[in-house]
ROSE-4610 file (N, C-alpha, C; in Angstrom, 1 decimal, always signed):
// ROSE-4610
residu = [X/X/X/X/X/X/X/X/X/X/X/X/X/X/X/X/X/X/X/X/X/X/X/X/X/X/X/X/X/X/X/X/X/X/X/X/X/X/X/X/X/X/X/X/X/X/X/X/X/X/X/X/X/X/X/X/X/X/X/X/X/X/X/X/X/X/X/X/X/X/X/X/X/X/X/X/X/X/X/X/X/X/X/X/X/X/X/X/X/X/X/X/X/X/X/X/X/X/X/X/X/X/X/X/X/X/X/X/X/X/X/X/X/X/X/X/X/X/X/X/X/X/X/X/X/X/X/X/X/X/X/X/X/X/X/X/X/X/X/X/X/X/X/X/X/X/X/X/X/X/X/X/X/X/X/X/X/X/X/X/X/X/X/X/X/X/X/X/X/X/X/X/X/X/X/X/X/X/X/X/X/X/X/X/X/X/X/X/X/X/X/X/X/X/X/X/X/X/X/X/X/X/X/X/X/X/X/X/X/X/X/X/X/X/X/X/X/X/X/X/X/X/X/X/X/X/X/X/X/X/X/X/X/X/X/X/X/X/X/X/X/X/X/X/X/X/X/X/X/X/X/X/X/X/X/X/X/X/X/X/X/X/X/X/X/X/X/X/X/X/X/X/X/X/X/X]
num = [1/1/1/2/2/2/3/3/3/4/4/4/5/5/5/6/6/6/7/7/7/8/8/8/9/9/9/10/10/10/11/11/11/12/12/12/13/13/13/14/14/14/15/15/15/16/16/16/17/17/17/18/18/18/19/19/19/20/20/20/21/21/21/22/22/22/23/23/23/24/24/24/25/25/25/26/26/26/27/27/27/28/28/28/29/29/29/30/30/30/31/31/31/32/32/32/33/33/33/34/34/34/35/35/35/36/36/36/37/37/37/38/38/38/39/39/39/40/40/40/41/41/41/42/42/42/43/43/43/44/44/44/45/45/45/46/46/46/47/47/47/48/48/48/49/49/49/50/50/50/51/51/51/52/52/52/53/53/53/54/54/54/55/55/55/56/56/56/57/57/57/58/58/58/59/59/59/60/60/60/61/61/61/62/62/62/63/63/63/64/64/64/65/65/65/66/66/66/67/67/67/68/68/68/69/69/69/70/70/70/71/71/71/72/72/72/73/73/73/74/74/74/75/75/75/76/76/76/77/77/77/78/78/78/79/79/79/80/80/80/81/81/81/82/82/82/83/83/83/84/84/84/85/85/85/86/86/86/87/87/87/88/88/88/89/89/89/90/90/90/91/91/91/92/92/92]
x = [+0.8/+0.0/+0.9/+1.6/+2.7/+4.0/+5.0/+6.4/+6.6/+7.6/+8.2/+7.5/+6.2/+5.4/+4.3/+4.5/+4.1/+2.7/+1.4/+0.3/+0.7/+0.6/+1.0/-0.5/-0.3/-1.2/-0.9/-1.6/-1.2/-1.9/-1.5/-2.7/-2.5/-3.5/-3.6/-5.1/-4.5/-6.1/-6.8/-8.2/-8.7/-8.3/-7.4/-6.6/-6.2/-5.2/-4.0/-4.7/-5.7/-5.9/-5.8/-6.4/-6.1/-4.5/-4.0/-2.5/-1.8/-2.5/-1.6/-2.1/-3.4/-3.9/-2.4/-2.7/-2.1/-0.3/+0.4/+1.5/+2.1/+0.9/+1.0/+1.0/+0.3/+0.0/+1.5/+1.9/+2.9/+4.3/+4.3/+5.1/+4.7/+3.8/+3.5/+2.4/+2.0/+1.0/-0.7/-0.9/-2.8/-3.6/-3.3/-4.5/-4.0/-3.1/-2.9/-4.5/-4.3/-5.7/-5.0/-5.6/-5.6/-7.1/-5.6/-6.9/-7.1/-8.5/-8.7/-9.3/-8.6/-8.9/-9.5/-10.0/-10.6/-9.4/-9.4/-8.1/-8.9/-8.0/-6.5/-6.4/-5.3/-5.0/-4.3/-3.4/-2.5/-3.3/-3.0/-3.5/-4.7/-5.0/-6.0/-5.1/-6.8/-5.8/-5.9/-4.9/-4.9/-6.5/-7.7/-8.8/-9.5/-9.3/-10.1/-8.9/-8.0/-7.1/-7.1/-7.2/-7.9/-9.2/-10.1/-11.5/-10.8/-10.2/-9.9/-9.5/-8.4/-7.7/-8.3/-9.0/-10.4/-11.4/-11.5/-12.1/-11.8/-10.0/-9.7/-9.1/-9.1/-8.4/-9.4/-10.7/-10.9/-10.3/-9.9/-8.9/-7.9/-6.8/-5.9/-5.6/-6.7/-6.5/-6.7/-7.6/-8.1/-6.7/-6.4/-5.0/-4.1/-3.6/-2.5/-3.3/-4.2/-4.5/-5.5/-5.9/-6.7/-5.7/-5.9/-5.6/-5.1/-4.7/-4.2/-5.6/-5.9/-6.8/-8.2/-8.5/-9.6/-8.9/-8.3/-7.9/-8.3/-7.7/-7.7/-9.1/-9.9/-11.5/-12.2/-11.6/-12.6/-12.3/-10.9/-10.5/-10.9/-11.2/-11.4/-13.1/-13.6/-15.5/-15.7/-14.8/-14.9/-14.4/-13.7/-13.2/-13.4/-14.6/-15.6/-16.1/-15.5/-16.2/-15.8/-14.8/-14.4/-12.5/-12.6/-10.8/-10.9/-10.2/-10.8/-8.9/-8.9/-7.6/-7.0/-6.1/-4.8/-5.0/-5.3/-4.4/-3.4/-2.6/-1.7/-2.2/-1.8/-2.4/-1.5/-0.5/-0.1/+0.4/+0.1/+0.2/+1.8/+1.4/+2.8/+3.3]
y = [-1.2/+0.0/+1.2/+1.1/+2.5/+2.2/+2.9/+2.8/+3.9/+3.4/+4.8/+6.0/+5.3/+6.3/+7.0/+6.9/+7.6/+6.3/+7.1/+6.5/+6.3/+4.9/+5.0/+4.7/+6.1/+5.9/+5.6/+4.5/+4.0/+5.1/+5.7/+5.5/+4.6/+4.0/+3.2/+2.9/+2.9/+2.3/+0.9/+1.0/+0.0/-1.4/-1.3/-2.6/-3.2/-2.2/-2.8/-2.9/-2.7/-2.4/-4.0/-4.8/-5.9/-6.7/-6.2/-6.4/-5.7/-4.3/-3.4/-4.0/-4.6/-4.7/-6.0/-7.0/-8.2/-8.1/-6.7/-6.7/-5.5/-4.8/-4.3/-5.2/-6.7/-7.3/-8.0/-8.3/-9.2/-8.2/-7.0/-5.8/-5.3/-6.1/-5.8/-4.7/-4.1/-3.1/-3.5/-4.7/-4.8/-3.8/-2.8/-1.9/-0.5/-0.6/+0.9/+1.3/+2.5/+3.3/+3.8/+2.7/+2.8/+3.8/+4.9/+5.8/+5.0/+5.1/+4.6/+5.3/+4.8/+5.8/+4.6/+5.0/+4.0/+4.2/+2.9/+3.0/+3.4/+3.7/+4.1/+5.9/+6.0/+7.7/+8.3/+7.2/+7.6/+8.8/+9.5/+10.1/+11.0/+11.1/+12.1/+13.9/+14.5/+15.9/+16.5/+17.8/+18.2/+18.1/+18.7/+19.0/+17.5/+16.4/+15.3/+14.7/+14.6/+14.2/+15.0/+16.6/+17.1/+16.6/+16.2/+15.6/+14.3/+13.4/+11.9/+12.4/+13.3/+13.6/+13.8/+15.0/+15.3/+14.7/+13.6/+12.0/+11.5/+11.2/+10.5/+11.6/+12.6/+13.1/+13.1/+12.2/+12.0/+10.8/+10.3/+8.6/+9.1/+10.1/+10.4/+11.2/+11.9/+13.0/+12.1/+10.7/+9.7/+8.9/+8.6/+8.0/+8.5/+10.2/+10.3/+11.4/+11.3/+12.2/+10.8/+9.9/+8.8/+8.3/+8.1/+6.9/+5.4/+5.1/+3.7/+2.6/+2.6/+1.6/+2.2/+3.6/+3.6/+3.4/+3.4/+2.8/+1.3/+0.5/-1.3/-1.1/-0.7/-1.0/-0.4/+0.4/+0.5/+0.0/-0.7/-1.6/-2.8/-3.2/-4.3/-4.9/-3.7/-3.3/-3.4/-2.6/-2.6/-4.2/-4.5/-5.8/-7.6/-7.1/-8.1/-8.7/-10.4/-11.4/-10.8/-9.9/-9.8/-10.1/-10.6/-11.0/-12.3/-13.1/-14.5/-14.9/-15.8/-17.1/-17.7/-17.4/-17.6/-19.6/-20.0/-21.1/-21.6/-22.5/-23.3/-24.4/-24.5/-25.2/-26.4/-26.5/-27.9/-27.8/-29.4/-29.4/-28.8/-28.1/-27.6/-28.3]
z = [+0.0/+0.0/+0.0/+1.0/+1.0/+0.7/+0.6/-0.4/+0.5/+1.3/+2.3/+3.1/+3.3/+3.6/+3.0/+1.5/+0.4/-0.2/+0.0/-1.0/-2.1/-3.4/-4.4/-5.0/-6.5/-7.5/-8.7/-9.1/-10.6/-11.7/-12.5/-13.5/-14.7/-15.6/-16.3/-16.6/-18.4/-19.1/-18.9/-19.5/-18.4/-19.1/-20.3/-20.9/-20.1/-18.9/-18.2/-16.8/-15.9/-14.9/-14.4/-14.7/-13.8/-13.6/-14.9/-14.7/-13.9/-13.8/-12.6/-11.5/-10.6/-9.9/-9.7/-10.4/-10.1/-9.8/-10.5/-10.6/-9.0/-8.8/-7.5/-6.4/-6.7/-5.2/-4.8/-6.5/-6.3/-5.7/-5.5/-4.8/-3.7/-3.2/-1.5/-1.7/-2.6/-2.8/-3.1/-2.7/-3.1/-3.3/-2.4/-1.9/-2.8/-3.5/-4.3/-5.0/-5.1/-5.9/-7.7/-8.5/-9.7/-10.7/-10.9/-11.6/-13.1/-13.3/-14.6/-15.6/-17.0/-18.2/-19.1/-20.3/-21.2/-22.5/-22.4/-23.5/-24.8/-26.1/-25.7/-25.7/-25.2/-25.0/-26.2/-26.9/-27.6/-29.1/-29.4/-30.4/-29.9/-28.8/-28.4/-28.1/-28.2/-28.1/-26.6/-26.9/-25.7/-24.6/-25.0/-24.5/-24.2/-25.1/-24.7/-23.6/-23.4/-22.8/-21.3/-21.3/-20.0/-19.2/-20.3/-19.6/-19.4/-19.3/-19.2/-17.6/-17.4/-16.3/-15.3/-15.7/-14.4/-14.3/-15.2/-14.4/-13.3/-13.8/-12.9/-11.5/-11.5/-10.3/-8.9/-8.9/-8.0/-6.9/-8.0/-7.1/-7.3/-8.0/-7.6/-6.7/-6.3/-5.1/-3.4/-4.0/-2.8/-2.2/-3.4/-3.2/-2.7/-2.8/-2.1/-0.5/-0.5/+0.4/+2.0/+1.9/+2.5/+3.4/+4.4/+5.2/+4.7/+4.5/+4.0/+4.6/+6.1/+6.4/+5.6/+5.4/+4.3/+3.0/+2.4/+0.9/+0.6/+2.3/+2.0/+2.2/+2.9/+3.0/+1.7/+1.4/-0.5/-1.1/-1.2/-2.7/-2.2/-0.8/-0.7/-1.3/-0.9/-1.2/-2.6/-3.3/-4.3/-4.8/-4.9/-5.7/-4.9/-4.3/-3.5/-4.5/-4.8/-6.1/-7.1/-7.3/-8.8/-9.1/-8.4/-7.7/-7.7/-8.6/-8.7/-8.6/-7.7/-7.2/-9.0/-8.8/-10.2/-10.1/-10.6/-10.6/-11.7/-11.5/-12.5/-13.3/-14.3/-15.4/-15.1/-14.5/-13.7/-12.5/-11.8/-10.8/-10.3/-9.1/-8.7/-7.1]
């Protein structure tokens, strides 16, 4: 969740969000607050790319400004049944 003290915010389109989700847990971070955009960004202009931002700057303002034990209690609320256990395709 924290890195020296410091809330970390991902941002990332919603291509990548479950891989950031999955690549944060695997760095001790589960509970980071991933702002989310609708892919893709690339080739957008300045003005549509301002409104994407000030979408997300409510989880980025949540993320670095929240409590850590309110951060794990909304991601946890939120991602209630939609977090599904990895398995291996062989036995390990």
């Amino acid at each position: 969740m924290e890195r020296h003290g410091i809330p970390t915010v991902i941002v990332a389109t919603d291509t990548f969000v479950q891989f950031v989700r999955r690549m944060a847990t695997t760095q001790g971070c589960p509970y980071v607050v991933i702002a989310e955009t609708p892919n893709p960004v690339r080739g957008l202009d300045p003005e549509a790319l301002r409104v994407r931002v000030e979408a997300m700057m409510p989880a980025i303002v949540d993320g670095l400004t929240l409590p850590p034990a309110e951060l794990e209690r909304r991601t946890r609320a939120a991602m209630k049944g939609r977090i599904q256990p990895v398995r291996a395709s062989l036995p390990v």
